[in-house]
C-alpha atoms as one frame of an Amber mdcrd trajectory, in Angstrom:
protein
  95.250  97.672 -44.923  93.519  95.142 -42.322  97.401  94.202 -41.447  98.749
  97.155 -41.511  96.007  98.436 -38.277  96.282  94.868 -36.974 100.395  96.113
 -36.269  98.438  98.776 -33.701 100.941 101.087 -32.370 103.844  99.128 -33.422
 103.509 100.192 -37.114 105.023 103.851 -35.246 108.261 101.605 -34.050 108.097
  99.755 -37.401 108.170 103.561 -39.522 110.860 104.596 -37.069 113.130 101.473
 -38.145 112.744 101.802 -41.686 113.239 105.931 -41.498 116.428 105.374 -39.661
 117.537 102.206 -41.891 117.180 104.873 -44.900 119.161 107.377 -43.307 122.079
 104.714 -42.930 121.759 103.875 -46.903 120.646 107.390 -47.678 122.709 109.879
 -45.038 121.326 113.427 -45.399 120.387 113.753 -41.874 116.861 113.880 -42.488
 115.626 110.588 -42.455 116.686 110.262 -38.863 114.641 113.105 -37.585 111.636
 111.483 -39.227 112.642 108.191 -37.660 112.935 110.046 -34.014 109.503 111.505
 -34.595 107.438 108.297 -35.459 109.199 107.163 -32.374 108.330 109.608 -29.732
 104.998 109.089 -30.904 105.098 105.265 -30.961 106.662 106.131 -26.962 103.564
 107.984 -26.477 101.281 105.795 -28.094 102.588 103.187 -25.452 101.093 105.048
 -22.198  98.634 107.010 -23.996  95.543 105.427 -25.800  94.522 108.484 -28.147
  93.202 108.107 -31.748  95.015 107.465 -35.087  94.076 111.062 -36.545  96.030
 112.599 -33.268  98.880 110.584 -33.714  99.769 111.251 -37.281  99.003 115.424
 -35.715 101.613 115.079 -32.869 103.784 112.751 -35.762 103.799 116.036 -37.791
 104.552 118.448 -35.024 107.229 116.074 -34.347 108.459 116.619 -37.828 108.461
 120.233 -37.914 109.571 120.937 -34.265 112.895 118.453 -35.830 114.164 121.097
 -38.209 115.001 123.875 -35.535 116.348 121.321 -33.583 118.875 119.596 -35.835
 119.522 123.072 -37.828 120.977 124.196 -33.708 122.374 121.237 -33.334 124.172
 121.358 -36.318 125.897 124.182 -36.079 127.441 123.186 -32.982 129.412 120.723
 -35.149 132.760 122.032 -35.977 132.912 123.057 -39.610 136.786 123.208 -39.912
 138.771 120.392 -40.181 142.557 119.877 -39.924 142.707 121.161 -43.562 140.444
 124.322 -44.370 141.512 124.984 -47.656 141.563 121.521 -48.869 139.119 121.924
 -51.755 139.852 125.803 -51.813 143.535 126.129 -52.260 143.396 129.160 -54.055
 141.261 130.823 -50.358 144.688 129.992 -48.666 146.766 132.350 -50.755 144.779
 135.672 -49.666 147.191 138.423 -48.238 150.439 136.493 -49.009 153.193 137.947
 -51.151 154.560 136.288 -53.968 157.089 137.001 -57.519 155.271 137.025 -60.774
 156.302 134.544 -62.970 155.492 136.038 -66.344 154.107 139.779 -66.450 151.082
 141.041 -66.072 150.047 142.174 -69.683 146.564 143.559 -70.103 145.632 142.299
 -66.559 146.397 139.041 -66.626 150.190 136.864 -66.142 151.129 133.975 -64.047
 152.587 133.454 -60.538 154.423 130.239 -60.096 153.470 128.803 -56.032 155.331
 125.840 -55.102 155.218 123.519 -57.874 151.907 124.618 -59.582 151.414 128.134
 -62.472 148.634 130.448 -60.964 146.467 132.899 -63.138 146.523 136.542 -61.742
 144.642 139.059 -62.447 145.365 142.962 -61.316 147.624 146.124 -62.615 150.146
 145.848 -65.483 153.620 144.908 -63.579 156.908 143.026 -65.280 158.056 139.545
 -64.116 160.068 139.605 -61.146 157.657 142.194 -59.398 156.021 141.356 -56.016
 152.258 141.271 -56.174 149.927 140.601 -52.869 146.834 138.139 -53.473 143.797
 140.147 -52.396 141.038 137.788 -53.612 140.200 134.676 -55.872 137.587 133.601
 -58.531 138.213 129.800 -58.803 141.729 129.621 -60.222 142.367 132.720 -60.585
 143.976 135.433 -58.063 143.091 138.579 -57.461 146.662 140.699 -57.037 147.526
 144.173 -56.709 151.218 145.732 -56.301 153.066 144.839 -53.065 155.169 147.258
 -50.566 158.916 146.675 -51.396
């Protein structure tokens, strides 16, 4: 404990470094705003001579005031990429038209889309009919009778 105080503010720097060191191993984003909060206060702690019980206050504040911050500046961050239905192919199908591949039979038959057999789901119709996607539910689509 004696060389932990003996660090004086520095041990504010030193909590800063290893906060932001576990955000590189550990990314989450959260880390980091830790890191930036034992810094400002290790930034204050260099102009202002205040006690250790205040500091670990303001390092809380710090803390809390983080979360609004990075929750703002996240969503600033564009969400979409290039590819928005890359891990939800089945999303990308909603309100096109395609020909069943096998009937619908008790509510369920297959659609064949490019090279890959989808599950449907919707009104009895024979093979050959034209069905609009109007939803999904994992891999299977939700269809319903198209306009000819």
């Amino acid at each position: 404990m004696t060389t932990i105080l003996s660090f004086g503010i520095w041990n504010w720097f030193i909590a800063a470094g290893i906060l932001i060191v576990l955000e590189i191993f550990a990314p989450g984003v959260f880390m980091l705003w830790l890191g930036l909060a034992a810094l400002a206060v290790g930034v204050i702690s260099l102009v202002i001579d205040w006690p250790w019980q205040a500091q670990f206050v303001a390092f809380a504040v710090f803390a809390v005031a983080s979360v609004p911050i990075w929750y703002r500046m996240s969503r600033r961050v564009e969400k979409l990429g290039d590819q928005p239905f890359l891990n939800r192919r089945a999303q990308a199908f909603v309100g096109q038209i395609f020909t069943l591949d096998k009937p619908i039979v008790n509510g369920t038959g297959t659609v064949r889309i490019h090279d890959t057999v989808w599950r449907v789901a919707g009104p009895d119709a024979p093979a050959g009919h034209r069905v609009k996607v109007t939803g999904t539910d994992g891999p299977t689509l939700f269809v319903e009778r198209a306009a000819d």
